[in-house]
Chimera marker file (.cmm) of the C-alpha trace (Angstrom):
<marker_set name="trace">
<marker id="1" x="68.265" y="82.535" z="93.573" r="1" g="1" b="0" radius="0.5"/>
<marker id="2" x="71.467" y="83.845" z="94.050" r="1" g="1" b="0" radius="0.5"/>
<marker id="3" x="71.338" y="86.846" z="91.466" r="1" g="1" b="0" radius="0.5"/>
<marker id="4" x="68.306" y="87.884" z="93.101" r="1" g="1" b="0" radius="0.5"/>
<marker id="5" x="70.659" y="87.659" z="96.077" r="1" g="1" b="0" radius="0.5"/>
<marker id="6" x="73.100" y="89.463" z="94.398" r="1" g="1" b="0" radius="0.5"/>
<marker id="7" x="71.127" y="92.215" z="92.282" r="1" g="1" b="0" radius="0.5"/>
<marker id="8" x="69.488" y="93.127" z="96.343" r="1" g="1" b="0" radius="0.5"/>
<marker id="9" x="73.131" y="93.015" z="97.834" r="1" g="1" b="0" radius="0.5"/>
<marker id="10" x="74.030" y="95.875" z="95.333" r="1" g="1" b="0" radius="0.5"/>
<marker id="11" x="71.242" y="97.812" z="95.808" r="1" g="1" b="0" radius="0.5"/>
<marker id="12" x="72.203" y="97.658" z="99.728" r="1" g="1" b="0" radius="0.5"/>
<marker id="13" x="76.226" y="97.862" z="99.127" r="1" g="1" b="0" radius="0.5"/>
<marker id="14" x="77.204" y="101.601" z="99.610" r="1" g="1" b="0" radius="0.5"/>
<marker id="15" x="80.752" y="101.811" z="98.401" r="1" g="1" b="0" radius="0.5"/>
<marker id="16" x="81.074" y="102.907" z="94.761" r="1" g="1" b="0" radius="0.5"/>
<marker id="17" x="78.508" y="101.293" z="92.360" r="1" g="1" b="0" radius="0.5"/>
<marker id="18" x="80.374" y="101.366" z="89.036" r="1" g="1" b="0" radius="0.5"/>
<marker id="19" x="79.883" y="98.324" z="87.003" r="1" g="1" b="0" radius="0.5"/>
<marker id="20" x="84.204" y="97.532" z="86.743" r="1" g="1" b="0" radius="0.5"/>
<marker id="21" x="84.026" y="98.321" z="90.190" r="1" g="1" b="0" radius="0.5"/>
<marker id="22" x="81.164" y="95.524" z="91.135" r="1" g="1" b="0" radius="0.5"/>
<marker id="23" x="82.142" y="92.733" z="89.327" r="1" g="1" b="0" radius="0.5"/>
<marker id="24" x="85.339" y="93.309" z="90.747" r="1" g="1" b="0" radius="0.5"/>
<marker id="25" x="84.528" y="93.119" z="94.482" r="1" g="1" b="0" radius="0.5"/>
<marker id="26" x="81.570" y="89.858" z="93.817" r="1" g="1" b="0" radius="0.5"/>
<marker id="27" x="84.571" y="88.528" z="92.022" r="1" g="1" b="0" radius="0.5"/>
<marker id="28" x="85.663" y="87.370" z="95.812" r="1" g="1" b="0" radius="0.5"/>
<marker id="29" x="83.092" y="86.031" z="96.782" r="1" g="1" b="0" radius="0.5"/>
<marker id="30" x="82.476" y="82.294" z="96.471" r="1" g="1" b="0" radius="0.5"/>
<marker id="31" x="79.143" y="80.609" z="94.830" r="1" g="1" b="0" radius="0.5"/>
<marker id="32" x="78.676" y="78.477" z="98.324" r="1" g="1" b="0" radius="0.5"/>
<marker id="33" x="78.807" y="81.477" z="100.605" r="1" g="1" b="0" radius="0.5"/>
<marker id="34" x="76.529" y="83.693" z="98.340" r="1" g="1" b="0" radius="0.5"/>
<marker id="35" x="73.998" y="81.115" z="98.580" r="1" g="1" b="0" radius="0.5"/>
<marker id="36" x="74.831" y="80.833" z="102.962" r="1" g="1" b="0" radius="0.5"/>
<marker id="37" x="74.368" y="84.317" z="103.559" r="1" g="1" b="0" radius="0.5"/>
<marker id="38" x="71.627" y="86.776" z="103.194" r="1" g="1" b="0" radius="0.5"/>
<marker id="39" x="71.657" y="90.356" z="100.762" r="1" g="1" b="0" radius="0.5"/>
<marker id="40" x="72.621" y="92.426" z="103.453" r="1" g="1" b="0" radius="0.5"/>
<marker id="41" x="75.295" y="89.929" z="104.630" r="1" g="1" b="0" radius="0.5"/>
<marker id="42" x="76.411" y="89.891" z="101.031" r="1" g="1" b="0" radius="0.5"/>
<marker id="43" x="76.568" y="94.024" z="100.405" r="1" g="1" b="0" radius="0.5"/>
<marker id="44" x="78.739" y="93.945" z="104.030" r="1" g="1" b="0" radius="0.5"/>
<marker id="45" x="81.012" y="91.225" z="102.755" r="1" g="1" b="0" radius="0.5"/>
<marker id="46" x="81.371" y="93.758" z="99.505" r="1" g="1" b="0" radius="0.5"/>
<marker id="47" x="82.043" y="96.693" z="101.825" r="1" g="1" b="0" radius="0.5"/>
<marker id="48" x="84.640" y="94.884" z="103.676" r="1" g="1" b="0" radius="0.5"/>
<marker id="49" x="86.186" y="93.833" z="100.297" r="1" g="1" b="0" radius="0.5"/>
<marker id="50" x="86.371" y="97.617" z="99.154" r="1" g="1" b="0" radius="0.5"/>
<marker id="51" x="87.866" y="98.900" z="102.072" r="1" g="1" b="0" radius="0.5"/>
<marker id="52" x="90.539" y="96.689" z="102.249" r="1" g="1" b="0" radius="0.5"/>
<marker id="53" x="91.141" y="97.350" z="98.733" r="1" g="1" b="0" radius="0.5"/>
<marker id="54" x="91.384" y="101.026" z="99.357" r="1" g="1" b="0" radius="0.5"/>
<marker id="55" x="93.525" y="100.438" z="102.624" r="1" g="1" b="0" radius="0.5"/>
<marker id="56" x="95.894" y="98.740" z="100.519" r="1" g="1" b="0" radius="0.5"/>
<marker id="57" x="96.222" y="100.916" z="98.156" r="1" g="1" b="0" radius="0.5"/>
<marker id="58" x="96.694" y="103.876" z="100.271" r="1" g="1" b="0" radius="0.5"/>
<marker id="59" x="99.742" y="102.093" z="101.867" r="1" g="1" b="0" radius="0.5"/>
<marker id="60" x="101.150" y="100.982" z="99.032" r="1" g="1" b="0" radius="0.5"/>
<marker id="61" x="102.094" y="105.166" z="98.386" r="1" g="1" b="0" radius="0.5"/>
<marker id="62" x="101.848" y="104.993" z="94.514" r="1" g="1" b="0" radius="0.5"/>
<marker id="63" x="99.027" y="104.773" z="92.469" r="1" g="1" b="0" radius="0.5"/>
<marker id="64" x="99.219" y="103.291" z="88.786" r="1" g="1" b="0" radius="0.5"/>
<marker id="65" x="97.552" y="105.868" z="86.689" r="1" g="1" b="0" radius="0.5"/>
<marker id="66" x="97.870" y="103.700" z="83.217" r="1" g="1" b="0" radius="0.5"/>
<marker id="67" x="100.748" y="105.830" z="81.720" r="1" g="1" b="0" radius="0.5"/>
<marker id="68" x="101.430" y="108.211" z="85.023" r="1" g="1" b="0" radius="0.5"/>
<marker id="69" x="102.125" y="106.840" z="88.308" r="1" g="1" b="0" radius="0.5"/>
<marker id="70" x="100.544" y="109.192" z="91.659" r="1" g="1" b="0" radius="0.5"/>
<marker id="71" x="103.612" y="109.137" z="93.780" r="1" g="1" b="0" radius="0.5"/>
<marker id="72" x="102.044" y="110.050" z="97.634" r="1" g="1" b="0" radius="0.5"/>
<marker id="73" x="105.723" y="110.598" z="99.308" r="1" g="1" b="0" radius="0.5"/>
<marker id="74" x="106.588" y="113.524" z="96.568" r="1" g="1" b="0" radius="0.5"/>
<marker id="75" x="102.806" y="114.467" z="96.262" r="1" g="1" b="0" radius="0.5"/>
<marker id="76" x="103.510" y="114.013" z="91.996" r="1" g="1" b="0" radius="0.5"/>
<marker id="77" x="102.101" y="112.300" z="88.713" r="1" g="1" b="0" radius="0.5"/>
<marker id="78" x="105.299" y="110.645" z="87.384" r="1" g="1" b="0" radius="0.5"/>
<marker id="79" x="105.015" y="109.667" z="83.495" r="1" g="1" b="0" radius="0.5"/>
<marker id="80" x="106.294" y="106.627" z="82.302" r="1" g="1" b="0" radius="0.5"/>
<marker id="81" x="106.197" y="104.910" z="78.597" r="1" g="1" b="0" radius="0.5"/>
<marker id="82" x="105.092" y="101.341" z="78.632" r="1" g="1" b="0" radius="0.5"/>
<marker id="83" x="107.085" y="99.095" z="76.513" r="1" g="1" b="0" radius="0.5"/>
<marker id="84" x="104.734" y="95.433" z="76.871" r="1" g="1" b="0" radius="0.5"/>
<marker id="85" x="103.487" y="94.327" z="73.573" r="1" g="1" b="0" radius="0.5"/>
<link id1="1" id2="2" r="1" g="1" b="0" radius="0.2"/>
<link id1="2" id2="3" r="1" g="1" b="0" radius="0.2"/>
<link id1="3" id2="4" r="1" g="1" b="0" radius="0.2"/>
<link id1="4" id2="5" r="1" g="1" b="0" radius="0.2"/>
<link id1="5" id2="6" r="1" g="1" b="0" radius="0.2"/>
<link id1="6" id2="7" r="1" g="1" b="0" radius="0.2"/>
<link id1="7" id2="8" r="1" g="1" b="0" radius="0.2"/>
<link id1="8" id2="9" r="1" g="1" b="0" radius="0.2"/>
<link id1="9" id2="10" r="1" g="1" b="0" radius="0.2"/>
<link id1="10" id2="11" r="1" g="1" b="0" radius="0.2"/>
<link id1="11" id2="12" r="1" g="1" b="0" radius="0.2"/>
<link id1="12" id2="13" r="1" g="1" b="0" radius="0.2"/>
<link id1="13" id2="14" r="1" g="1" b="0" radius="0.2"/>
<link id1="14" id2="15" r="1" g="1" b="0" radius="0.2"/>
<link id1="15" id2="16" r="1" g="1" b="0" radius="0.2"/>
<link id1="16" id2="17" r="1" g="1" b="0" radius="0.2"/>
<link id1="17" id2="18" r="1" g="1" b="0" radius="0.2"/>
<link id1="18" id2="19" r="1" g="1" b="0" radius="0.2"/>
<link id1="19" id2="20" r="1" g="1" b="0" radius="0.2"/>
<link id1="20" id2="21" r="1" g="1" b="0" radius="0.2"/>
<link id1="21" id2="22" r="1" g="1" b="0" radius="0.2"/>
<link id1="22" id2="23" r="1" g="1" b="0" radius="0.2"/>
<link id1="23" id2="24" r="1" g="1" b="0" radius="0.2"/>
<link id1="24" id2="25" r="1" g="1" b="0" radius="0.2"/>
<link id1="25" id2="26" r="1" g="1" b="0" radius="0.2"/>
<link id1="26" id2="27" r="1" g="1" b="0" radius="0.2"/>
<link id1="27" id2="28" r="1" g="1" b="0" radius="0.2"/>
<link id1="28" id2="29" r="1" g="1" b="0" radius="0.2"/>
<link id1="29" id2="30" r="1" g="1" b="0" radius="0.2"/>
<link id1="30" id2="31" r="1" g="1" b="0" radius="0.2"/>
<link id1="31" id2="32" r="1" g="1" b="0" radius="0.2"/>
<link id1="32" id2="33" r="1" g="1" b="0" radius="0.2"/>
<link id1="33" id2="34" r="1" g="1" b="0" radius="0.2"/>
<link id1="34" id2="35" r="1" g="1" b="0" radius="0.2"/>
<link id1="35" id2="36" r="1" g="1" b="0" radius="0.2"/>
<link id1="36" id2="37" r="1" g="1" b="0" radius="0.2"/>
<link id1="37" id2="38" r="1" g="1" b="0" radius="0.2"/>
<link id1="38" id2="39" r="1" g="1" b="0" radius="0.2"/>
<link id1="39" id2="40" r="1" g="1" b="0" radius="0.2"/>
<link id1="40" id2="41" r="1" g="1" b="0" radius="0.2"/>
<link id1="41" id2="42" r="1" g="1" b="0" radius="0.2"/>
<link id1="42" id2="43" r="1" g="1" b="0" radius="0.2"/>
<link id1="43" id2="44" r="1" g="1" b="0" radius="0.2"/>
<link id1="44" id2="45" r="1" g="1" b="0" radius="0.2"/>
<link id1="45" id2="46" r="1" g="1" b="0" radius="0.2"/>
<link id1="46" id2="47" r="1" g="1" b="0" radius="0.2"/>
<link id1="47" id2="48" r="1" g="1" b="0" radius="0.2"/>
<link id1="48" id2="49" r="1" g="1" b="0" radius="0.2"/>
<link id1="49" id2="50" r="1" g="1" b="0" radius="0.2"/>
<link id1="50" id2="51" r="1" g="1" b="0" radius="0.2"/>
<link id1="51" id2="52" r="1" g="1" b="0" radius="0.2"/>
<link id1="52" id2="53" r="1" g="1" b="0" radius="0.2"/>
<link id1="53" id2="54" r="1" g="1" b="0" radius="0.2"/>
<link id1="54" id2="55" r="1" g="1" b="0" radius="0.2"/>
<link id1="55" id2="56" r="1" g="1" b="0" radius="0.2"/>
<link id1="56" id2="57" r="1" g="1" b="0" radius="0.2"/>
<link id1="57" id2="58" r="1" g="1" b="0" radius="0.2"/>
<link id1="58" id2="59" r="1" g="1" b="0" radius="0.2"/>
<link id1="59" id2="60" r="1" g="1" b="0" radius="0.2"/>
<link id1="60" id2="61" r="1" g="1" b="0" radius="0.2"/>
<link id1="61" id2="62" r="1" g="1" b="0" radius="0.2"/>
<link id1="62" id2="63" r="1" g="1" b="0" radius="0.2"/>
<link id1="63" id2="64" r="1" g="1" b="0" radius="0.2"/>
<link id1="64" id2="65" r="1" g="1" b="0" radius="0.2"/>
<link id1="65" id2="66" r="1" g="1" b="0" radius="0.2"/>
<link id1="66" id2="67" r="1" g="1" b="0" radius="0.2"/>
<link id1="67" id2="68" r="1" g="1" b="0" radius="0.2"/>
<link id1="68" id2="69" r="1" g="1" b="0" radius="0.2"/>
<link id1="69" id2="70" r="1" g="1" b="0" radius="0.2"/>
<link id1="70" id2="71" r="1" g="1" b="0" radius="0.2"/>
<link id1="71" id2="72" r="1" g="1" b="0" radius="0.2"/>
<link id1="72" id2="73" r="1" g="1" b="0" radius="0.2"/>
<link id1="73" id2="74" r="1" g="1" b="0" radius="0.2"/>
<link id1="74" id2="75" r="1" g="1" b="0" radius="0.2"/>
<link id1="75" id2="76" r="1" g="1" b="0" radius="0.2"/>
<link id1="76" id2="77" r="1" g="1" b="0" radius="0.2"/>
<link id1="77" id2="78" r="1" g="1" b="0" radius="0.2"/>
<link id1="78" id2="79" r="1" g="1" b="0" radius="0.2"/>
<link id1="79" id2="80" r="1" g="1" b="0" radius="0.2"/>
<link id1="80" id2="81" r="1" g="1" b="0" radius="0.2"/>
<link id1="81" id2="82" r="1" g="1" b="0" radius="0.2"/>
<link id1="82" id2="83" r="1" g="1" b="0" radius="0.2"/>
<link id1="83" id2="84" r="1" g="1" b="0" radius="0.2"/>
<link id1="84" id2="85" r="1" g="1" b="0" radius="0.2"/>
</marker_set>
């Protein structure tokens, strides 16, 4: 029942519909309150989700680029090496 829930809720969900992106944001939400709320209760959960997501991360002012990181305050991509093995 609930990936019919689900599969409906992402047909309904109107942030971005990558797969990465997807199974990111249902990551958050809990089996028992997929199977309490409805598909359209479910894509507005997912849309809250996202835009607190992208809230954050326009406050934080720097954007990890994998390799580059955006800098807002100096408007520049600033290159880094990363040494984790």
């Amino acid at each position: 029942m609930s990936n019919i829930k689900l599969k409906r809720a992402r047909e309904i969900y109107k942030g971005f519909k990558g797969d990465t992106t997807i199974v990111a944001i249902t990551d958050f939400i809990s089996p028992e309150l997929i199977q309490q709320l409805t598909s359209k209760q479910i894509a507005a959960v997912m849309e809250c989700i996202n835009t607190a997501y992208h809230a954050g991360k326009k406050t934080a002012g720097a954007e990890d680029i994998g390799g580059a990181v955006w800098v807002d305050s100096i408007q520049q991509l600033v290159g880094y090496e990363n040494k984790k093995k």
